[in-house]
CHARMM internal coordinates of N, CA and C (Angstrom, degrees):
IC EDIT
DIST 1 N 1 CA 1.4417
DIST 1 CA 1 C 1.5112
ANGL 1 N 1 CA 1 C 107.54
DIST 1 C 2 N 1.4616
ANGL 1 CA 1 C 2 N 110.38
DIHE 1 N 1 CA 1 C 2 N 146.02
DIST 2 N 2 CA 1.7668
ANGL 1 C 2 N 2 CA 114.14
DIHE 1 CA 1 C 2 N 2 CA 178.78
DIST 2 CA 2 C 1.1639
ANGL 2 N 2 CA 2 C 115.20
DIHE 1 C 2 N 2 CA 2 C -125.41
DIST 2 C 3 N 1.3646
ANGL 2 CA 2 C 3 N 120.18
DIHE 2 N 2 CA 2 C 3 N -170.14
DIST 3 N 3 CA 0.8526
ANGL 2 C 3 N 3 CA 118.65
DIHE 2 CA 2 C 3 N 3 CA -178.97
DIST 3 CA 3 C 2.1266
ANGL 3 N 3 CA 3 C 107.75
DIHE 2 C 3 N 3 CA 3 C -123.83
DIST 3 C 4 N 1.0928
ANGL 3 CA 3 C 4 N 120.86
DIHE 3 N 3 CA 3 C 4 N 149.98
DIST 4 N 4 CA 1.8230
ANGL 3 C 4 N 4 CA 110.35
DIHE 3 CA 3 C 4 N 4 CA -178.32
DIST 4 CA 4 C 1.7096
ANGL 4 N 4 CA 4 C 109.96
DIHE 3 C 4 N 4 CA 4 C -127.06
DIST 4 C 5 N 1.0931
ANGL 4 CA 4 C 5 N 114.68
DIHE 4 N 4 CA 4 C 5 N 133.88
DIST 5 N 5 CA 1.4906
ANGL 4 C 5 N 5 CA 97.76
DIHE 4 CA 4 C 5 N 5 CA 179.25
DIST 5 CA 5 C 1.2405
ANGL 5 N 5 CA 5 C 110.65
DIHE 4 C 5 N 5 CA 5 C -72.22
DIST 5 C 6 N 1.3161
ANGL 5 CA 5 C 6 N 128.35
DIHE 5 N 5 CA 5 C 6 N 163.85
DIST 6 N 6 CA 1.3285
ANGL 5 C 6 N 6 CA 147.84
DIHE 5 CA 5 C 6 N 6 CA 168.76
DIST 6 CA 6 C 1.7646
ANGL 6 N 6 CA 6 C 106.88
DIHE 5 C 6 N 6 CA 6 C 83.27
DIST 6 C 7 N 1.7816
ANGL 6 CA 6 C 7 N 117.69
DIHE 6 N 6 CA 6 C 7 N 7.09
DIST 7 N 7 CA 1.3337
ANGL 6 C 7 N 7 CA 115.58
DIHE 6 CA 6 C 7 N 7 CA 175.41
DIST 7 CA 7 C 1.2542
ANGL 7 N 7 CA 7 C 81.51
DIHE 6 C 7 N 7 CA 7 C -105.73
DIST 7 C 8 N 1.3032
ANGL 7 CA 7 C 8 N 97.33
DIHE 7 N 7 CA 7 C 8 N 148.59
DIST 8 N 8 CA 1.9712
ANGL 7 C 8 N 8 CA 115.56
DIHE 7 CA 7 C 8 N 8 CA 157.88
DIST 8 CA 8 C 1.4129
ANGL 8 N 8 CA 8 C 109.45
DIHE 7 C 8 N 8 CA 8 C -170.67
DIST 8 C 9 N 1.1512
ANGL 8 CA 8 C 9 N 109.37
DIHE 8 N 8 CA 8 C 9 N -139.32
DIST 9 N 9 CA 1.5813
ANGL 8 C 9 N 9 CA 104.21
DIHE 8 CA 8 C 9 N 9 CA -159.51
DIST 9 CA 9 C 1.5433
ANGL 9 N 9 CA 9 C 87.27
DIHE 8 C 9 N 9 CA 9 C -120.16
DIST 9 C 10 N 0.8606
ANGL 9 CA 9 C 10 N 133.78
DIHE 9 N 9 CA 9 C 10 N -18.16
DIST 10 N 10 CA 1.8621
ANGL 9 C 10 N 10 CA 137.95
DIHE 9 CA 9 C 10 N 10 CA 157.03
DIST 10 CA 10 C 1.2887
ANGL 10 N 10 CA 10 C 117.02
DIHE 9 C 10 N 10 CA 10 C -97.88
DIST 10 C 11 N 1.4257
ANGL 10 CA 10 C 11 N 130.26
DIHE 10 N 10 CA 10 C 11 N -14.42
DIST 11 N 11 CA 1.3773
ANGL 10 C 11 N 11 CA 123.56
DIHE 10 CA 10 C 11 N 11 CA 178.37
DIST 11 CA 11 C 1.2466
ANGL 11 N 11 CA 11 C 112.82
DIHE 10 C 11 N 11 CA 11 C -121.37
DIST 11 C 12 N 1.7210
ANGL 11 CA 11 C 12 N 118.51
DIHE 11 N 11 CA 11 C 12 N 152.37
DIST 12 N 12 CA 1.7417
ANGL 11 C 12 N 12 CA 99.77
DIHE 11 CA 11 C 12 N 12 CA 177.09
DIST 12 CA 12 C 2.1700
ANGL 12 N 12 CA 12 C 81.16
DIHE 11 C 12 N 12 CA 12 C -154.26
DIST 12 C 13 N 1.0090
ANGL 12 CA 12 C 13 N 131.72
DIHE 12 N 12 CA 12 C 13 N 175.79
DIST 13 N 13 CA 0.8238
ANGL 12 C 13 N 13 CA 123.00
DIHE 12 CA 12 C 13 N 13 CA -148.78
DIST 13 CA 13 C 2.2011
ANGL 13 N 13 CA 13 C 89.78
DIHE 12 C 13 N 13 CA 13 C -120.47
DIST 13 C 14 N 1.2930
ANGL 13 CA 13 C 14 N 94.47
DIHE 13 N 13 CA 13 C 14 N 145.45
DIST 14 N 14 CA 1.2202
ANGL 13 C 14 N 14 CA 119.49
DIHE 13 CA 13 C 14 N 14 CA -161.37
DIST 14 CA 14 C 1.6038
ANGL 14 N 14 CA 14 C 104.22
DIHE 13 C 14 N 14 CA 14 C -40.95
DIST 14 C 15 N 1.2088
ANGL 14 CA 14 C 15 N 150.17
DIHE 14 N 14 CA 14 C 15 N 139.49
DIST 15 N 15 CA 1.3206
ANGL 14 C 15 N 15 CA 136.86
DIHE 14 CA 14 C 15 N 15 CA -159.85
DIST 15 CA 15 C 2.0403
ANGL 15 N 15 CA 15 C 97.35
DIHE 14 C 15 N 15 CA 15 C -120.74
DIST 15 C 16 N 1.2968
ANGL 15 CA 15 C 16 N 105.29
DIHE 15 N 15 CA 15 C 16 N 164.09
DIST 16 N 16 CA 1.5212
ANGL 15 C 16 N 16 CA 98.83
DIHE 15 CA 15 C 16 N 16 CA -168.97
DIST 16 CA 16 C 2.0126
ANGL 16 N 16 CA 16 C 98.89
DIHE 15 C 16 N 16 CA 16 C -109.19
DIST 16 C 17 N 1.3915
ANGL 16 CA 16 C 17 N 107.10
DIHE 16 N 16 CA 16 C 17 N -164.74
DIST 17 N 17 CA 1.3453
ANGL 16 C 17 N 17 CA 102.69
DIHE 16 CA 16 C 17 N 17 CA 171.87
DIST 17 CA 17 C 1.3722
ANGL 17 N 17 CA 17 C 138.73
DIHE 16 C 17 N 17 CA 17 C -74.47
DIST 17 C 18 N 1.2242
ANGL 17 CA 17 C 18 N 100.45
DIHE 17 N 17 CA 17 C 18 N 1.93
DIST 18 N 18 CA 1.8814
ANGL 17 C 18 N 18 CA 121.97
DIHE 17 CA 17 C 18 N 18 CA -168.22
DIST 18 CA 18 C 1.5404
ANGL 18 N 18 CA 18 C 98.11
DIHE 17 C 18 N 18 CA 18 C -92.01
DIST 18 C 19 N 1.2081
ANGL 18 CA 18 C 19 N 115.04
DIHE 18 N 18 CA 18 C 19 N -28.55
DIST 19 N 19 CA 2.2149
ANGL 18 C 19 N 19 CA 115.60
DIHE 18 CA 18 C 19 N 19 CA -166.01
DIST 19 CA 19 C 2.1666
ANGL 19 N 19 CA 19 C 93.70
DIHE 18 C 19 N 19 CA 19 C -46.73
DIST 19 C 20 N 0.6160
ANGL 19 CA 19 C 20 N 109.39
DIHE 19 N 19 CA 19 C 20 N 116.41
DIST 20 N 20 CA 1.6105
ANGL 19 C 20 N 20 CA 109.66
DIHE 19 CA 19 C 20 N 20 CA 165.96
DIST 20 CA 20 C 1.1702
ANGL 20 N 20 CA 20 C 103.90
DIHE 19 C 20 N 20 CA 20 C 98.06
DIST 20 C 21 N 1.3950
ANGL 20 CA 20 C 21 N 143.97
DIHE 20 N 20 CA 20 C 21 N 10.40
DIST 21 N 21 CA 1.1640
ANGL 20 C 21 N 21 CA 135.73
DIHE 20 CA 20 C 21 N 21 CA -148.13
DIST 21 CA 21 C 2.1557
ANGL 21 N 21 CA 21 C 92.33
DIHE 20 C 21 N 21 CA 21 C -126.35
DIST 21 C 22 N 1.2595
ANGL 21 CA 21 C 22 N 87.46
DIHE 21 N 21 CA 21 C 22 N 157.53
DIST 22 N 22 CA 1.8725
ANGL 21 C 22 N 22 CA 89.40
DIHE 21 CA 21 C 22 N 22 CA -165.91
DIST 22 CA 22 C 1.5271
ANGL 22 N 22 CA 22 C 78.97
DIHE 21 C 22 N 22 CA 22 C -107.00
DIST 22 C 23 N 1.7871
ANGL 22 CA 22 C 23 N 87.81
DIHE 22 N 22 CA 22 C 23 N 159.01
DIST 23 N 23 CA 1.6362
ANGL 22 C 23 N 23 CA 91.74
DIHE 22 CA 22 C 23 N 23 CA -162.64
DIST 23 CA 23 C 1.8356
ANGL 23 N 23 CA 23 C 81.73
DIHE 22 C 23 N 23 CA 23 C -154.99
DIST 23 C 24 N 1.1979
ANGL 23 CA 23 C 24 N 118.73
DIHE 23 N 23 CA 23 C 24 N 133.44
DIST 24 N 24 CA 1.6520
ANGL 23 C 24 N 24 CA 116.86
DIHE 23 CA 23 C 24 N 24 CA 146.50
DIST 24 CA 24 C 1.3679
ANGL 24 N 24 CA 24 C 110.00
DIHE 23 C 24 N 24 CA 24 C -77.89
DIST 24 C 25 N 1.5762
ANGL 24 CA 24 C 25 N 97.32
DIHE 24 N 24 CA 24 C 25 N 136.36
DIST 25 N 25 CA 1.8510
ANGL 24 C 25 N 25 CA 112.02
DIHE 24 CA 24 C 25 N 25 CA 162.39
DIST 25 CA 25 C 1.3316
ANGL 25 N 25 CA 25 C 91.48
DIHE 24 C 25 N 25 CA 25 C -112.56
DIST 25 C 26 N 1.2789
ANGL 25 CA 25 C 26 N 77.83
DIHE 25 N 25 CA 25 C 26 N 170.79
DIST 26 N 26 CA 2.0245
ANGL 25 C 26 N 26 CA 126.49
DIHE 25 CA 25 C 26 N 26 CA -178.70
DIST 26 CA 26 C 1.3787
ANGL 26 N 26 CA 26 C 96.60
DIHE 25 C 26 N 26 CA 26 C -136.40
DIST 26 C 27 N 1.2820
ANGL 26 CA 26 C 27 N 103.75
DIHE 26 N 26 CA 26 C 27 N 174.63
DIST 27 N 27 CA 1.7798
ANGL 26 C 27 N 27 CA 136.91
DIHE 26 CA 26 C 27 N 27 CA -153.35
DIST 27 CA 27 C 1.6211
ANGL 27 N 27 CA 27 C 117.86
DIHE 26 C 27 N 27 CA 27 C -134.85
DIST 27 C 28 N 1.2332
ANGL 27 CA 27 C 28 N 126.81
DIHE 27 N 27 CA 27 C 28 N 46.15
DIST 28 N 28 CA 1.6216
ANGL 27 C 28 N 28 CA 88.02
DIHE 27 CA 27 C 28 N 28 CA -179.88
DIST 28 CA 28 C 1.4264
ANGL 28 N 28 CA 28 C 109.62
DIHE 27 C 28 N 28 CA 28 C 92.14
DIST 28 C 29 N 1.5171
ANGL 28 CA 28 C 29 N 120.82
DIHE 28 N 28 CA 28 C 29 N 16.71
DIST 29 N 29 CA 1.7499
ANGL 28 C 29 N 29 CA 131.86
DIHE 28 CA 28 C 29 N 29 CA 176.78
DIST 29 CA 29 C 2.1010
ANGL 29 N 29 CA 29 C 91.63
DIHE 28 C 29 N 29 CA 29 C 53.91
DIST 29 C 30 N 1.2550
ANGL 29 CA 29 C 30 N 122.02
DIHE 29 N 29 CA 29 C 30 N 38.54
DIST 30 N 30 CA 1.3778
ANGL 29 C 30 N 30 CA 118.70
DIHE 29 CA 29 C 30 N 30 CA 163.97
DIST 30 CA 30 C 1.5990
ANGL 30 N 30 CA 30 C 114.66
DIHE 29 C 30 N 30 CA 30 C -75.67
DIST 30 C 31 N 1.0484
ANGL 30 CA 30 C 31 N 147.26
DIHE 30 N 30 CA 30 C 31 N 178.56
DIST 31 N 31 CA 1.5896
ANGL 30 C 31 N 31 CA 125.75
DIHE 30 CA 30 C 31 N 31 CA 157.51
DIST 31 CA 31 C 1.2775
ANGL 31 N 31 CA 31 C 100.55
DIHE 30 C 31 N 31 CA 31 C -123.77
DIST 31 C 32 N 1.7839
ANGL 31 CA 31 C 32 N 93.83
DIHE 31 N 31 CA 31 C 32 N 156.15
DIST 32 N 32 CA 1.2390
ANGL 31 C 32 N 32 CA 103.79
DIHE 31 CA 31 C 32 N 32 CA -160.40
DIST 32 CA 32 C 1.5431
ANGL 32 N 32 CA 32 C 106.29
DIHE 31 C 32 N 32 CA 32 C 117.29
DIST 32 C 33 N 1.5466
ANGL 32 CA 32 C 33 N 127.92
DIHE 32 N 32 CA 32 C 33 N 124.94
DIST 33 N 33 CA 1.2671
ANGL 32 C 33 N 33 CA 131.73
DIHE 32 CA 32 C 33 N 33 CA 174.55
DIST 33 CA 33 C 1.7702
ANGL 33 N 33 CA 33 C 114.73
DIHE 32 C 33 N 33 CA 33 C -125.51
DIST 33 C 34 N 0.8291
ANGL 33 CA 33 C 34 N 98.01
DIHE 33 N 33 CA 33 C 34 N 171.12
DIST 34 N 34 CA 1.9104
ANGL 33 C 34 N 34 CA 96.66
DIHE 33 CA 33 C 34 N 34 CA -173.90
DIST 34 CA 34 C 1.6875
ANGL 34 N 34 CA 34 C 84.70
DIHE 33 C 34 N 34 CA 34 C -145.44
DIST 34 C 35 N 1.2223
ANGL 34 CA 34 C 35 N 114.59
DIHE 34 N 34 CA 34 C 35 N 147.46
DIST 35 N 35 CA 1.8183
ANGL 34 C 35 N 35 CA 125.23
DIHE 34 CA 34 C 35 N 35 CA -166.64
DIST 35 CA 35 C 1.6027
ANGL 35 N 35 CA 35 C 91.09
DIHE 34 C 35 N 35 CA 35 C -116.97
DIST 35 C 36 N 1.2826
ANGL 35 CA 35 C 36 N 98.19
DIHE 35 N 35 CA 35 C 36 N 162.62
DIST 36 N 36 CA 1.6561
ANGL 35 C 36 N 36 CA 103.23
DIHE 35 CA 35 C 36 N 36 CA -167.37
DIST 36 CA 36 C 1.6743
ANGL 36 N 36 CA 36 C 93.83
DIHE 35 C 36 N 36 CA 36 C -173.74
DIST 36 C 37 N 1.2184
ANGL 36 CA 36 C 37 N 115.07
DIHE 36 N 36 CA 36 C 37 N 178.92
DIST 37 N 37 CA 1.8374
ANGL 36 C 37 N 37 CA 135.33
DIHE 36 CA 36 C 37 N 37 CA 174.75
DIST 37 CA 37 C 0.9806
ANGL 37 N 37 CA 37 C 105.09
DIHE 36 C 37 N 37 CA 37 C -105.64
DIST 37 C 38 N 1.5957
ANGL 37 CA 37 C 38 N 117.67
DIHE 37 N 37 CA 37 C 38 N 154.23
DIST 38 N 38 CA 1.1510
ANGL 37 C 38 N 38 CA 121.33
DIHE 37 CA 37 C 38 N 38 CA 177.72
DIST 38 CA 38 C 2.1707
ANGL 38 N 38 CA 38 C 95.03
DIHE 37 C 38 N 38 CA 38 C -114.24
DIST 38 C 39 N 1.1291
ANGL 38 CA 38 C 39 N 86.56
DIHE 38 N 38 CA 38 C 39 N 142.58
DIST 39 N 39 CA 1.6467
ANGL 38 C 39 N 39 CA 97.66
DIHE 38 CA 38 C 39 N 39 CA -149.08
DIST 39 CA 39 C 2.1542
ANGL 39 N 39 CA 39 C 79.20
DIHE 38 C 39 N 39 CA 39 C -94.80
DIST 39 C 40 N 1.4672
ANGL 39 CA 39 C 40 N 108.95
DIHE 39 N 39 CA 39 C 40 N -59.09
DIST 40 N 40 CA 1.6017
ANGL 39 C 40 N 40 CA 106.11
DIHE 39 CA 39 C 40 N 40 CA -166.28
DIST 40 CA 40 C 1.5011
ANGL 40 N 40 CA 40 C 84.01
DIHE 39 C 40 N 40 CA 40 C -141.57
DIST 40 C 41 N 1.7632
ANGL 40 CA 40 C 41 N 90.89
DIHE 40 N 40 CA 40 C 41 N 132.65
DIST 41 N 41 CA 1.3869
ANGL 40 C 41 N 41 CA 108.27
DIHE 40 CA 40 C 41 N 41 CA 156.03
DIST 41 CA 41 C 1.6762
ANGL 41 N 41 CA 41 C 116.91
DIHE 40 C 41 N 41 CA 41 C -122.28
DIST 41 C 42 N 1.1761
ANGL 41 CA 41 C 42 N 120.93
DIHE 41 N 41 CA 41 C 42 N 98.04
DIST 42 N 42 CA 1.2344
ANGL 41 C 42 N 42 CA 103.30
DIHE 41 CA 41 C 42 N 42 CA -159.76
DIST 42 CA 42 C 1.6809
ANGL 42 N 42 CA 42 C 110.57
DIHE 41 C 42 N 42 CA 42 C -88.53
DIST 42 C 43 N 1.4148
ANGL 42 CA 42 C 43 N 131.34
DIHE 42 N 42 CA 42 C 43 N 150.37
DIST 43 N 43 CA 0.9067
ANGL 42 C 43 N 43 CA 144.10
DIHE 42 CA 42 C 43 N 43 CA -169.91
DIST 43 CA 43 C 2.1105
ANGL 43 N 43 CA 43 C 107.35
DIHE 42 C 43 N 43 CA 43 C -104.45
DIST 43 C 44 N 0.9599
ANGL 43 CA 43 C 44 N 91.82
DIHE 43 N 43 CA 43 C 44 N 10.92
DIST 44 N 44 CA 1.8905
ANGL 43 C 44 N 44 CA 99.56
DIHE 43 CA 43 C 44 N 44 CA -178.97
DIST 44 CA 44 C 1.7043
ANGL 44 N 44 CA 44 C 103.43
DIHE 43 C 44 N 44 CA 44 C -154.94
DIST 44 C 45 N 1.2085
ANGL 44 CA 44 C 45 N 102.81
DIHE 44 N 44 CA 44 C 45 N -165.85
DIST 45 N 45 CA 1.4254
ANGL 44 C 45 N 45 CA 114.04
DIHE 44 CA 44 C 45 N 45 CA 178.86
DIST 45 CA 45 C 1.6032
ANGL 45 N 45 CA 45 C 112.50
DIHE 44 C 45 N 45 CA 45 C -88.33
DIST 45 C 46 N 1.4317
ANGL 45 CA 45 C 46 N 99.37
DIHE 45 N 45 CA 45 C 46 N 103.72
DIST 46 N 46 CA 1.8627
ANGL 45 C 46 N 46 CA 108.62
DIHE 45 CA 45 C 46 N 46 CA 54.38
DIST 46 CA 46 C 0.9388
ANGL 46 N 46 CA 46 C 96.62
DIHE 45 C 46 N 46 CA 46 C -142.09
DIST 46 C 47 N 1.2146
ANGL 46 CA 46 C 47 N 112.40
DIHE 46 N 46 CA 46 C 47 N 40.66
DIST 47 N 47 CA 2.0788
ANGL 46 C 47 N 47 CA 102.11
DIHE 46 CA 46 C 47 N 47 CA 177.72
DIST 47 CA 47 C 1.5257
ANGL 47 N 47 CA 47 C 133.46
DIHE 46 C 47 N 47 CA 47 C 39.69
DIST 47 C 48 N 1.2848
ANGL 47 CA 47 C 48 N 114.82
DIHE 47 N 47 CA 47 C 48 N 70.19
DIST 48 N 48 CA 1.5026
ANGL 47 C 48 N 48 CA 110.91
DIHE 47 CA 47 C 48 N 48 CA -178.04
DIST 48 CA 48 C 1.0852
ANGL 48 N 48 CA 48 C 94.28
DIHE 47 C 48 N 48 CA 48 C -124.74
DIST 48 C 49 N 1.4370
ANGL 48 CA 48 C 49 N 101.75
DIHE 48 N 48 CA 48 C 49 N 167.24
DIST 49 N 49 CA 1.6732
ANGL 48 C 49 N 49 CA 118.27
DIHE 48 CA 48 C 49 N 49 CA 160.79
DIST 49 CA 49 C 1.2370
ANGL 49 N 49 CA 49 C 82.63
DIHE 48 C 49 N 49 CA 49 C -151.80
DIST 49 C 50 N 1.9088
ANGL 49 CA 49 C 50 N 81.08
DIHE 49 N 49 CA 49 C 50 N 161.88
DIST 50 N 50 CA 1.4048
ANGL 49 C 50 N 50 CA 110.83
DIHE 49 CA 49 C 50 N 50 CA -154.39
DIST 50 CA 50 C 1.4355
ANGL 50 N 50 CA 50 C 96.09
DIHE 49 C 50 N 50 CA 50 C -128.21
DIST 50 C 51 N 1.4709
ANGL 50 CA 50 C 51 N 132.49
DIHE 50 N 50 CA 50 C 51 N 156.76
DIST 51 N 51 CA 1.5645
ANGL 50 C 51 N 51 CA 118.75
DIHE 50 CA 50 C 51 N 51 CA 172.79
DIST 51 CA 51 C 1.9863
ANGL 51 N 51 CA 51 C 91.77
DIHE 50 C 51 N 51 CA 51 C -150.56
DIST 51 C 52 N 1.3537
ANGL 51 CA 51 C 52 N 108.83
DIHE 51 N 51 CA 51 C 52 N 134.33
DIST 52 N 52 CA 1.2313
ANGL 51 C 52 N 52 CA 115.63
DIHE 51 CA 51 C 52 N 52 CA 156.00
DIST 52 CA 52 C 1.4117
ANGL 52 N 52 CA 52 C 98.55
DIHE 51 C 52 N 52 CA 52 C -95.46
DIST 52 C 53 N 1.3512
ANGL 52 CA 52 C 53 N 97.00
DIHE 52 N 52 CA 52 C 53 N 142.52
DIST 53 N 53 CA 1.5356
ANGL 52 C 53 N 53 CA 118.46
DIHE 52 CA 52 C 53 N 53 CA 162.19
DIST 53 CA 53 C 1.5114
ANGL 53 N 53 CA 53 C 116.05
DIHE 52 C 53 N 53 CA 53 C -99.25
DIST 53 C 54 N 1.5389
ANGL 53 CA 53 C 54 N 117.73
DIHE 53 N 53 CA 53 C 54 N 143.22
DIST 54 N 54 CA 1.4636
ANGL 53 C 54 N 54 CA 131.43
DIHE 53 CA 53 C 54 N 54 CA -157.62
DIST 54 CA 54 C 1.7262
ANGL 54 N 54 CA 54 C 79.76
DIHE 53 C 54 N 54 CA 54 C -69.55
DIST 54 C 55 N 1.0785
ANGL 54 CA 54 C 55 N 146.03
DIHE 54 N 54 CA 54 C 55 N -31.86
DIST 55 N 55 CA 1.3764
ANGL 54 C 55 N 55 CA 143.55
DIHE 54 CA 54 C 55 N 55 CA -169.77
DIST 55 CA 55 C 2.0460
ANGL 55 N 55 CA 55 C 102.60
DIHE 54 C 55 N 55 CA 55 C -73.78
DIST 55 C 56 N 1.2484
ANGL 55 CA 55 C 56 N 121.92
DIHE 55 N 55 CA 55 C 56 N -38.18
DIST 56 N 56 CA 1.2777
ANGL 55 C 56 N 56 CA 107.47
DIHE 55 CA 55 C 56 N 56 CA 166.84
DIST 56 CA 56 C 1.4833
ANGL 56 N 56 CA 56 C 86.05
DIHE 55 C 56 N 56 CA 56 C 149.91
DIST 56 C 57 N 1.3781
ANGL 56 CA 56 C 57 N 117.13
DIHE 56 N 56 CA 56 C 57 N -58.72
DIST 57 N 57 CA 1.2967
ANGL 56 C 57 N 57 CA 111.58
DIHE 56 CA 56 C 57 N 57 CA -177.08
DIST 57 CA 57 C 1.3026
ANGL 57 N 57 CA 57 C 137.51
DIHE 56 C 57 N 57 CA 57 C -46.60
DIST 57 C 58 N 1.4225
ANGL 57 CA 57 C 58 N 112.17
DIHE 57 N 57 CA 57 C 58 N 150.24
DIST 58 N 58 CA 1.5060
ANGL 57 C 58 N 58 CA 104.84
DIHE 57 CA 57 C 58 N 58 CA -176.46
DIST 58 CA 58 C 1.3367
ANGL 58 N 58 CA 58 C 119.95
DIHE 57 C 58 N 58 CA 58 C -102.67
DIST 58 C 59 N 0.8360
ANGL 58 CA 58 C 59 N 159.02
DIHE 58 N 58 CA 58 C 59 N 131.30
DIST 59 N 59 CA 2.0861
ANGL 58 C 59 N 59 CA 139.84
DIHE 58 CA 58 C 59 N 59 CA 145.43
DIST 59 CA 59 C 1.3278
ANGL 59 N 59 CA 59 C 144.62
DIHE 58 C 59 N 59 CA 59 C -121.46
DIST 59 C 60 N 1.2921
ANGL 59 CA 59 C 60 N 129.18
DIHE 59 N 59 CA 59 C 60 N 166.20
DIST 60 N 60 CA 1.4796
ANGL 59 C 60 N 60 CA 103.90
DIHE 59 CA 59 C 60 N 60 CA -155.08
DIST 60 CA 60 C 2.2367
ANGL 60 N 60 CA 60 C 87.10
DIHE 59 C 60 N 60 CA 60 C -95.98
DIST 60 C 61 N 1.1440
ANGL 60 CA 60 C 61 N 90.41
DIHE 60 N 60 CA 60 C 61 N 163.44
DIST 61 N 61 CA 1.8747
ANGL 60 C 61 N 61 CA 102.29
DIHE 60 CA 60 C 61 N 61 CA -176.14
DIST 61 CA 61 C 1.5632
ANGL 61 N 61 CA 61 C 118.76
DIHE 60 C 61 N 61 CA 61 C -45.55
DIST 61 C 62 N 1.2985
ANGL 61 CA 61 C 62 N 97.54
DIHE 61 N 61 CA 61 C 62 N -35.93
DIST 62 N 62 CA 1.5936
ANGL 61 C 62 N 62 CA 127.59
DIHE 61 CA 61 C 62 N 62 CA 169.71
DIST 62 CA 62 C 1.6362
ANGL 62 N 62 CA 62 C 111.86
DIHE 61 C 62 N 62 CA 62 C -38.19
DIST 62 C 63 N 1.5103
ANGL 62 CA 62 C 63 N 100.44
DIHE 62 N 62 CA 62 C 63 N -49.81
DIST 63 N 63 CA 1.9166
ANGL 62 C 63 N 63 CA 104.83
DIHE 62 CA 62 C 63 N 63 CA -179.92
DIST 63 CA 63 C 1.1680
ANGL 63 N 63 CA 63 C 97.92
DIHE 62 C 63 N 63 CA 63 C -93.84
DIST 63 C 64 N 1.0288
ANGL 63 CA 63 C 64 N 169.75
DIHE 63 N 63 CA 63 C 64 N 25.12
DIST 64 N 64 CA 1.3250
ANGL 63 C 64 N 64 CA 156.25
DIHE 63 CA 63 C 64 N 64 CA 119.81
DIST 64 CA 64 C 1.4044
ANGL 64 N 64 CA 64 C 147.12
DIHE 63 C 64 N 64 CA 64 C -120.06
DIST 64 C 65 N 1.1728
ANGL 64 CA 64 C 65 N 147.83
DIHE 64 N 64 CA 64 C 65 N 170.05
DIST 65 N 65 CA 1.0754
ANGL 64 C 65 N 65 CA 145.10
DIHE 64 CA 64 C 65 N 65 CA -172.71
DIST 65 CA 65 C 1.9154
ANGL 65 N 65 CA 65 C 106.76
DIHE 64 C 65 N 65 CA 65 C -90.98
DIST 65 C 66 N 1.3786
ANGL 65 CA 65 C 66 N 112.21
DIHE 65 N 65 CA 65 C 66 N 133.97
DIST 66 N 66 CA 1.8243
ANGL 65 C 66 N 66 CA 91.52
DIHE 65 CA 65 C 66 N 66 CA -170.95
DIST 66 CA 66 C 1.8058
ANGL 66 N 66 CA 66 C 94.63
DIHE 65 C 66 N 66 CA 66 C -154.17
DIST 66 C 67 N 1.3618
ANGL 66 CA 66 C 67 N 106.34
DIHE 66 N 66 CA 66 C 67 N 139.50
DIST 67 N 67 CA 1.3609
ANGL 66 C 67 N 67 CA 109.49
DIHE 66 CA 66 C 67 N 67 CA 177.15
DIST 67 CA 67 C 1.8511
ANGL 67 N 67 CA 67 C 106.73
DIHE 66 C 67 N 67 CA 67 C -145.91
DIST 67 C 68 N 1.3074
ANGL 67 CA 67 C 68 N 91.77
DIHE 67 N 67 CA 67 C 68 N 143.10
DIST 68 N 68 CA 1.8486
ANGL 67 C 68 N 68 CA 100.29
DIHE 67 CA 67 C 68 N 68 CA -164.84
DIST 68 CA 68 C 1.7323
ANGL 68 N 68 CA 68 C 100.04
DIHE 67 C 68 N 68 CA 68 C -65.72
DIST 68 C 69 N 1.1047
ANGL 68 CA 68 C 69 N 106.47
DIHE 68 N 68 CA 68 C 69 N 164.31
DIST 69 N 69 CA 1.3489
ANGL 68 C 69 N 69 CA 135.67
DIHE 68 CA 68 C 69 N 69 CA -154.72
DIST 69 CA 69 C 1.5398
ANGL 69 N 69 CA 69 C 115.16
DIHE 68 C 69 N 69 CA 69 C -140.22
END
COOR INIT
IC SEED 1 N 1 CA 1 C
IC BUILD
């Protein structure tokens, strides 16, 4: 476990228009998409997004391909 600047227990980093927003992913240019939420889109560092998938799983934007819905 680490630690990131700009997370704390009062700060979290500015979020973009996608946070709550349903999005289909892709895999690896496979076909075929599975739709899911996007949990964090962050708009600063460290830039992640996050996506639950309607299947349970979670992942960060990085492993997949994803476009809003």
């Amino acid at each position: 476990m680490g630690t990131q600047a700009g997370i704390s227990i009062s700060q979290f980093p500015a979020q973009g228009s996608l946070k709550g927003q349903r999005v289909a992913v892709s895999f690896n240019g496979l076909k075929g998409e599975i739709e899911g939420v996007v949990l964090r889109d962050d708009r600063e560092e460290p830039f992640r997004t996050i996506i639950h998938l309607d299947d349970g799983r979670t992942l960060l934007g990085t492993e997949c391909r994803y476009r809003p819905i």
